[in-house]
Structure formats: structure tokens, C-alpha cells
C-alpha positions in Angstrom: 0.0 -18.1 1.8 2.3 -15.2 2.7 1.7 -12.0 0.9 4.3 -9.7 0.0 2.5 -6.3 -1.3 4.0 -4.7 -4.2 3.8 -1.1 -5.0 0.7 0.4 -5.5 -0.1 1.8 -8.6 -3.4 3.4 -7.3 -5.5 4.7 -10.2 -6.4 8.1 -11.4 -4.1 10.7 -13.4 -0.5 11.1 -13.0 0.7 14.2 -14.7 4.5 13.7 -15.0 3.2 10.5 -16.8 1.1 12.2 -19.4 3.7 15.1 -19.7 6.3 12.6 -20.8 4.1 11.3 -23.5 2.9 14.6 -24.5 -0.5 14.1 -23.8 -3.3 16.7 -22.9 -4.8 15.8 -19.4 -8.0 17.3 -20.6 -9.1 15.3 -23.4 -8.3 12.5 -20.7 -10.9 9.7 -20.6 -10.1 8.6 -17.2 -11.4 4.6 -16.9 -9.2 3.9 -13.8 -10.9 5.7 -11.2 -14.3 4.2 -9.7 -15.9 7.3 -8.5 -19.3 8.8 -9.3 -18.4 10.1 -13.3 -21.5 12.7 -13.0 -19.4 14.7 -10.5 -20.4 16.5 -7.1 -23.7 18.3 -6.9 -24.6 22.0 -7.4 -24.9 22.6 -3.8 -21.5 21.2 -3.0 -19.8 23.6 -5.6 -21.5 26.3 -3.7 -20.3 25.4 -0.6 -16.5 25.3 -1.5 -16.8 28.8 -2.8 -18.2 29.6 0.8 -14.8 28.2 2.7 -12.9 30.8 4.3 -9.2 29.2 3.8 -7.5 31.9 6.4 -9.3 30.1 9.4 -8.0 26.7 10.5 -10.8 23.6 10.1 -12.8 22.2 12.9 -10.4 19.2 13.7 -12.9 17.0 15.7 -15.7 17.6 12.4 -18.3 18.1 14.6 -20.6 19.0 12.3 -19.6 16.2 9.5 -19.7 13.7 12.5 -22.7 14.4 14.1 -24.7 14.6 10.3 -23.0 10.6 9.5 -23.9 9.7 12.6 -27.5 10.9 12.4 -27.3 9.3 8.7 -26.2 6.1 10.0 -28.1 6.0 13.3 -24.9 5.5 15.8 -23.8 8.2 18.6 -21.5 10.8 16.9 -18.5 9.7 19.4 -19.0 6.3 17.3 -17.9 8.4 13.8 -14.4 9.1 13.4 -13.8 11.2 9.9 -10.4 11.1 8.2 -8.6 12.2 4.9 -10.0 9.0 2.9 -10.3 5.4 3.5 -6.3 5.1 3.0 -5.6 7.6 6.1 -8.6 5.4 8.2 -6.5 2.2 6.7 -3.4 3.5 8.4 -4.4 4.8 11.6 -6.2 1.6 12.0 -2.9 -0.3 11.4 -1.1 1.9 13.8 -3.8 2.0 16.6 -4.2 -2.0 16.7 -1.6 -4.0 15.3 2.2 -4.8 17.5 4.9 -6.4 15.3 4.5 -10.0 14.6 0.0 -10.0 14.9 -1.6 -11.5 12.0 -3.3 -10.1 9.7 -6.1 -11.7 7.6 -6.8 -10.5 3.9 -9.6 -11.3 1.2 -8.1 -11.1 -1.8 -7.2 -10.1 -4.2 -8.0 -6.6 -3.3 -6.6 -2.8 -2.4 -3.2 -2.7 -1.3 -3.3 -0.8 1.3 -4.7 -2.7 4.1 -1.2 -5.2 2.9 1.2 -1.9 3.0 -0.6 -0.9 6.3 -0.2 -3.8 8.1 3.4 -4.6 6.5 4.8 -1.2 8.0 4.0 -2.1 11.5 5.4 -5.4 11.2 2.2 -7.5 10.7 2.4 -11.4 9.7 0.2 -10.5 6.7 -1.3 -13.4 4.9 -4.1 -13.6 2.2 -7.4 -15.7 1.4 -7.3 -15.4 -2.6 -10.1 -15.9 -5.1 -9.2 -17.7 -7.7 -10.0 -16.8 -11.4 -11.5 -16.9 -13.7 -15.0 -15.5 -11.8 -13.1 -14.4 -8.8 -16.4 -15.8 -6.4 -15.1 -14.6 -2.4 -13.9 -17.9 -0.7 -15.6 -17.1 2.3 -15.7 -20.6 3.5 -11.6 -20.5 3.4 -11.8 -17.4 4.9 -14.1 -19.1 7.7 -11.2 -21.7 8.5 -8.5 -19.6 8.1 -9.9 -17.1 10.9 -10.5 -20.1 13.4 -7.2 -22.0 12.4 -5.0 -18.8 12.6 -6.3 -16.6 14.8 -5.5 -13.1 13.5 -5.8 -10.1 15.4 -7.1 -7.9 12.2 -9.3 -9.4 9.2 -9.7 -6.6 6.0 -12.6 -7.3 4.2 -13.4 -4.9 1.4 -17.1 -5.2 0.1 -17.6 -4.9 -2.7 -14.2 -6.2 -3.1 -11.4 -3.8 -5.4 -11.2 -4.8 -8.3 -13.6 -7.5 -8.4 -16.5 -6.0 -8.0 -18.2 -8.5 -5.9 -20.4 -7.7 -3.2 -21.0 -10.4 -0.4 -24.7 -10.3 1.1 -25.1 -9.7 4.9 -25.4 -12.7 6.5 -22.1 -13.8 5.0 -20.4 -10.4 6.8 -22.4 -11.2 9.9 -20.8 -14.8 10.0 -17.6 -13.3 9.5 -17.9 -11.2 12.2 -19.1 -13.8 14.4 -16.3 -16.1 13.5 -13.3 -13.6 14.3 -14.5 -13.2 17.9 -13.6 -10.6 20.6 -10.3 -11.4 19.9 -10.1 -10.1 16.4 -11.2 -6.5 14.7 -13.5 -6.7 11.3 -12.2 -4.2 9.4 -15.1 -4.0 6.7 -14.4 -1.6 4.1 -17.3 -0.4 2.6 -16.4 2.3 0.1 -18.7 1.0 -2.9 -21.5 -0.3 -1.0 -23.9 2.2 -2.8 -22.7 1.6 -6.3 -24.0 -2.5 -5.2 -27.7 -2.1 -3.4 -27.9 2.1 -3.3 -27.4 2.1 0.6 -25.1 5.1 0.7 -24.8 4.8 4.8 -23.8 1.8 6.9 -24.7 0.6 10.1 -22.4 -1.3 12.5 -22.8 -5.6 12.0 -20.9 -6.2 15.0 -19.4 -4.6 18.0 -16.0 -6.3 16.8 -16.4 -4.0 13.4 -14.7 -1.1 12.4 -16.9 0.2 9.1 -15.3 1.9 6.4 -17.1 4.4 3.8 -15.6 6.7 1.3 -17.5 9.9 0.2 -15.1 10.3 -2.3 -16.1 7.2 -4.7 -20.0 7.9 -4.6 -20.4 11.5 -3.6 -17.9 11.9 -6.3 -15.6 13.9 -3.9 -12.3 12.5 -5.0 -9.7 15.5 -5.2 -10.6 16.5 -1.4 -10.2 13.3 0.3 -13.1 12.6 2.7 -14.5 9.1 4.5 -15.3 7.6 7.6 -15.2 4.7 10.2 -17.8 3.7 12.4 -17.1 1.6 15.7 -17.7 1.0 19.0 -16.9 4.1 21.4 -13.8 2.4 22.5 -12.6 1.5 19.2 -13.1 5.0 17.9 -11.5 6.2 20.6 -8.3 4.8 20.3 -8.6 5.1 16.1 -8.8 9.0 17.0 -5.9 9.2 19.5 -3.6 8.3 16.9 -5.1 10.9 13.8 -2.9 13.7 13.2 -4.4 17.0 13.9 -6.5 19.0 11.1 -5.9 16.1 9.1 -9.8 16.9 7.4 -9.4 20.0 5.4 -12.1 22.9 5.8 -13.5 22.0 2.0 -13.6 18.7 2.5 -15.9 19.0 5.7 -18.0 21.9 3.8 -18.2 19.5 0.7 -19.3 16.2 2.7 -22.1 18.4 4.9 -23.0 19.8 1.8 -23.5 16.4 -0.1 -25.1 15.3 2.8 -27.7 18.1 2.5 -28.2 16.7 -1.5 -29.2 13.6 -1.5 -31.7 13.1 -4.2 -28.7 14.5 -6.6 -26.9 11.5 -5.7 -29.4 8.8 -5.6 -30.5 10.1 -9.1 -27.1 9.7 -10.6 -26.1 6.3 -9.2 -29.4 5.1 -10.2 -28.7 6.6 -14.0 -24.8 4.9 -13.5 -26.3 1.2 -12.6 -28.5 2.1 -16.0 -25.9 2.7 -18.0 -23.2 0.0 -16.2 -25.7 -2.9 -17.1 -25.3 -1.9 -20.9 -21.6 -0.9 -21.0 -20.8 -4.1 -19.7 -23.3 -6.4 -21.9 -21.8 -4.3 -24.7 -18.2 -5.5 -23.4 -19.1 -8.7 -23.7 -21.1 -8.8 -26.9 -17.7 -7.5 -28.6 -15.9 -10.4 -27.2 -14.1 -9.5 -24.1 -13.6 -12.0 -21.5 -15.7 -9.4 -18.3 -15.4 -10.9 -14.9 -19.0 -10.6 -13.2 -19.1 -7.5 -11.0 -22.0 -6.3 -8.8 -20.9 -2.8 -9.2 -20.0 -0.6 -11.9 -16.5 -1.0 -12.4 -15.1 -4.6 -13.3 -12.2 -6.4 -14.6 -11.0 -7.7 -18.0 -9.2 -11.1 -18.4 -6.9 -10.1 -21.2 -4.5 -12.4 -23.7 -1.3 -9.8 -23.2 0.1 -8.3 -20.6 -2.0 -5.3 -18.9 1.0 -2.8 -18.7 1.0 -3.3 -22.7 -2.4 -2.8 -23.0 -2.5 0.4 -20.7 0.2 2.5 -22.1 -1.3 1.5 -26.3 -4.9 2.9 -24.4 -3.1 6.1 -23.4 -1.4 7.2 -26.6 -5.0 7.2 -27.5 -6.3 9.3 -24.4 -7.8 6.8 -22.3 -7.0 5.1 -19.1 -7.8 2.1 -17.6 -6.2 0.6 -14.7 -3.5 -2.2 -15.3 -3.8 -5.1 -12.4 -0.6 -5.9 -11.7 -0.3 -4.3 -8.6 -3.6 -6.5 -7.3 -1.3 -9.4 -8.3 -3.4 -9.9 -12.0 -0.9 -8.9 -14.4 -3.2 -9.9 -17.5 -6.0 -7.9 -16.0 -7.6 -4.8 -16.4 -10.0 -2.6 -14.5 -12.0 -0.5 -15.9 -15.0 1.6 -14.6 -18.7 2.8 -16.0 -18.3 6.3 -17.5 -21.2 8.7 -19.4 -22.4 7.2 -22.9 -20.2 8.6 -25.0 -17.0 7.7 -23.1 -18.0 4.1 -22.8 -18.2 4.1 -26.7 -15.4 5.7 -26.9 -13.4 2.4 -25.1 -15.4 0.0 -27.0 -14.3 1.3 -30.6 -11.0 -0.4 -29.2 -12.3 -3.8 -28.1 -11.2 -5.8 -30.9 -7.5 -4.8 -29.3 -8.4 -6.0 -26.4 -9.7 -9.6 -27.5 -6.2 -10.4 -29.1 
């Protein structure tokens, strides 16, 4: 099947939006976005006060990379740092695709590796789930890999917005499957919220590893994550990365969180607490919740999402609306503190009809 990506719609806060509809972006309850709700750590506050903004950042990271590389037990010339997944999701697209490769997607998932691949003139084709539990196909995935041959696969585990999270040995056969031929692009960015393992290591030499300190080191406003690879693909990922494109606060923040650990551990631990009851809560008052291994998940609803988004938002709350995943009659929504996720379920019984 060909897949022709629409607009993203990526979640969080657009302020013309609520400026139109005359709504106060601080009494916000912001369901849409999957990061850590308990915010950065103590330490990483500190830190950004400590940035001196007249001096340009270290552009190679050197003391970001070398810290993830310790963390993840590579070399440091195997740890290339960028401004977020989505800039590692481009520069990936622009260092190996030509016009007319294939491209392999799981889906549905994040549009980006789709707009990525599109731009540079990638045969882009996806392996969809089907609904209503959304389980990964990887057998199809399997076939289509040895049948077509792609020179890039995007796997995003735990998927977006599904929420599922395939076990190792399925990755692993993945990997083994697509060969020397074809890059792995595993995208990783909510492994922690799944089995707590906030740093990766590399499957396969044919693997590029993504991970986003932005979702679980709740660091979403300065943009930081990072690949792992083999020292030639790393290389060539970081020949084509603009310069300074890692801003000095982002680099202070991620050593920082680095530094902080236990704060982080502690919170996802309280988060996977409070997901288990938010969504069992869901589903006690009647809403149809796809299974997620993470703390975000989607909602199989009986009206259009777009409909059910904006009547959420006259009310102060935002989930995301699917549609740009290709689920028009879903929504995503993510774990929040207590008195949030009560806040959303006092409107379930709009939901249901």
C-alpha cells in the first residue's frame, strides 16, 4: 500500500488557536502531549539559570555525547545529539535515502519519518495494524522487507499513538531480516515509559537508535535527543547536521538530567501508577481504550475526533485528534497528575456517544 502523508498536526499548544477561541493557555490541561507531566528536575532548573547565552554552544556536545555514550555503553563517536527526534528523522532522511529508494513504515505511526522520506523522493509504503487492538503485524512486516527490499525500515517502539511496545527478539529479527542492505531506523522515544530502561543499546550494526530526552526527561520546550549507530553511520548522520543546531540550554538541561536520575526513575514509576488507574477508570466509564503498554493510549470514538477535540477545548482540555495518523475517529490522550485525569473523565459520558 502507498502512503501519502498528510499534514501533521503534532500535539502540544498552539497559541493562535487558543487566542481565537479566547481561551487562557494557563488553565490549559494539555492531554496531547506524551511527555513526563511531573516536569524537569530541580537540578535541571538550576542548570538553565547557569547558561551564559552570549557564548555560542559546543556544536559537537562533547560533554552531552560522551555522558549518553557512557550511559548507553557505546564509544561517544557512536552518539550523534540533535534538536529532537524530528531533526535526527530528517537528517537521517537526507544522509541515506536517493529519489526513488523505498522506504518501509509500521504503522500507523508519527508522520515524520512519511514527510522525511517523501521530501527526498522516497517510494514510501506502509505495514498498517489494523483496529480495533492495533497488535504490530510484524509477520507482514517480515515479508514485506524480504519481498521489497527497502533501503530504510522506521520502526517506532513503542509505536505513536498506539502505545505498543514490541519485545526484543521481535526488533532483533527485524534487524536481521532487513540485512546489510537496509538501515533499522528504531525510534525509541518512549521506551522508558514501557519497561523503565531510559538508555538503549545498539541491536544491530544495521540500526540507527533513536531516544528523545524530551518525552521522559520531560525536556520538551528545548528540543533535545539522540541516535546511536555504528561509527560509519554516525558519521555520515553528522556530516549533514547544521551547525549549533543543539542550543547551550538544551545541552546544560540534558547533562543536568543526566546527573538526576533517581528524580526521574521516581516519577515514571509514580506515572505507570497512576496510568494503570486512569486508564481502568476509562474503561469502567465506558470508553472503547485501545491496549497501550505505555502511558498514553488511544480512544475508538463514535464521532469524528476533530468534533470531539475542539467541544474538549472550549472546556480547557486538549487531547490529540488522530486524523493526521490516518484514525479520524480516534483520539490520543496521555496520563496526567490525579486531578487532571479526573478532570477528563467528568466528560466521558461525551465521549461514549
Amino acid at each position: 500500500m502507498s502512503y501519502q502523508p498528510s499534514s501533521e498536526d503534532h500535539g502540544g499548544i498552539n497559541p493562535d488557536e487558543l487566542k481565537r477561541l479566547g481561551i487562557d493557555r494557563k488553565k490549559l490541561i494539555d492531554f496531547s502531549v506524551n511527555s513526563n507531566p511531573y516536569g524537569p528536575s530541580l537540578a535541571v532548573l538550576a542548570a538553565l539559570q547557569r547558561v551564559d547565552v552570549s557564548l555560542y554552544p559546543d556544536r559537537d556536545c562533547g560533554e552531552i555525547r560522551l555522558a549518553l555514550a557512557q550511559a548507553c555503553r557505546v564509544a561517544p563517536h557512536q552518539v550523534c545529539v540533535g534538536n529532537g527526534t524530528a531533526e535526527l528523522i530528517w537528517l537521517i532522511a537526507q544522509a541515506f535515502l536517493q529519489p526513488g529508494e523505498r522506504v518501509l513504515i509500521l504503522g500507523p505511526t508519527f508522520g515524520e519519518y512519511a514527510r522525511a522520506a517523501t521530501a527526498l523522493g522516497a517510494d514510501v509504503q506502509q505495514v498498517p495494524a489494523s483496529a480495533p487492538l492495533f497488535e504490530p503485524p510484524v509477520d507482514m512486516l517480515l515479508t514485506a522487507i524480504q519481498r521489497k527490499r527497502p533501503r530504510l525500515v522506521f520502526l517506532c517502539n513503542p509505536n505513536n499513538p498506539t502505545g505498543k511496545f514490541l519485545p526484543c527478539a521481535d526488533v532483533e529479527m527485524v534487524a536481521q531480516v532487513c540485512g546489510q542492505d537496509c538501515l533499522l531506523v528504531l525510534d525509541e522515544a518512549y521506551r522508558s515509559f514501557a519497561d523503565g530502561q531510559f538508555f538503549s543499546s545498539l541491536p544491530a550494526e544495521n540500526c540507527l537508535v533513536l531516544r528523545s530526552m524530551t518525552k521522559d526527561f520531560a525536556l520538551a520546550g528545548l528540543r533535545l535527543g539522540y541516535a546511536l549507530g555504528s561509527t560509519a553511520n554516525i558519521d555520515r548522520l553528522r556530516q549533514f547536521q547544521p551547525a549549533w543546531s543543539v542550543n547551550a540550554f538544551a545541552q546544560a538541561a540534558g547533562l543536568a538530567a543526566l546527573q538526576n536520575m533517581e528524580y526521574y526513575r521516581e516519577t515514571l514509576e509514580r506515572l505507570a501508577n497512576l496510568k494503570n488507574e486512569f486508564f481502568s477508570n476509562l474503561t469502567t466509564a465506558g470508553l472503547i481504550v485501545v491496549p497501550s503498554d505505555v502511558h498514553f493510549g488511544m480512544i475508538a470514538l463514535k464521532r469524528p475526533a476533530a468534533q470531539v477535540r475542539r467541544m474538549l477545548l472550549q472546556h480547557s482540555i486538549q487531547v490529540r485528534d488522530c486524523a493526521s495518523f490516518g484514525l479520524p475517529d480516534y483520539i490520543r490522550i496521555s496520563t496526567r497528575k490525579a486531578m487532571d485525569n479526573e478532570k477528563i473523565l467528568s466528560f466521558s459520558s461525551y465521549l461514549i456517544v
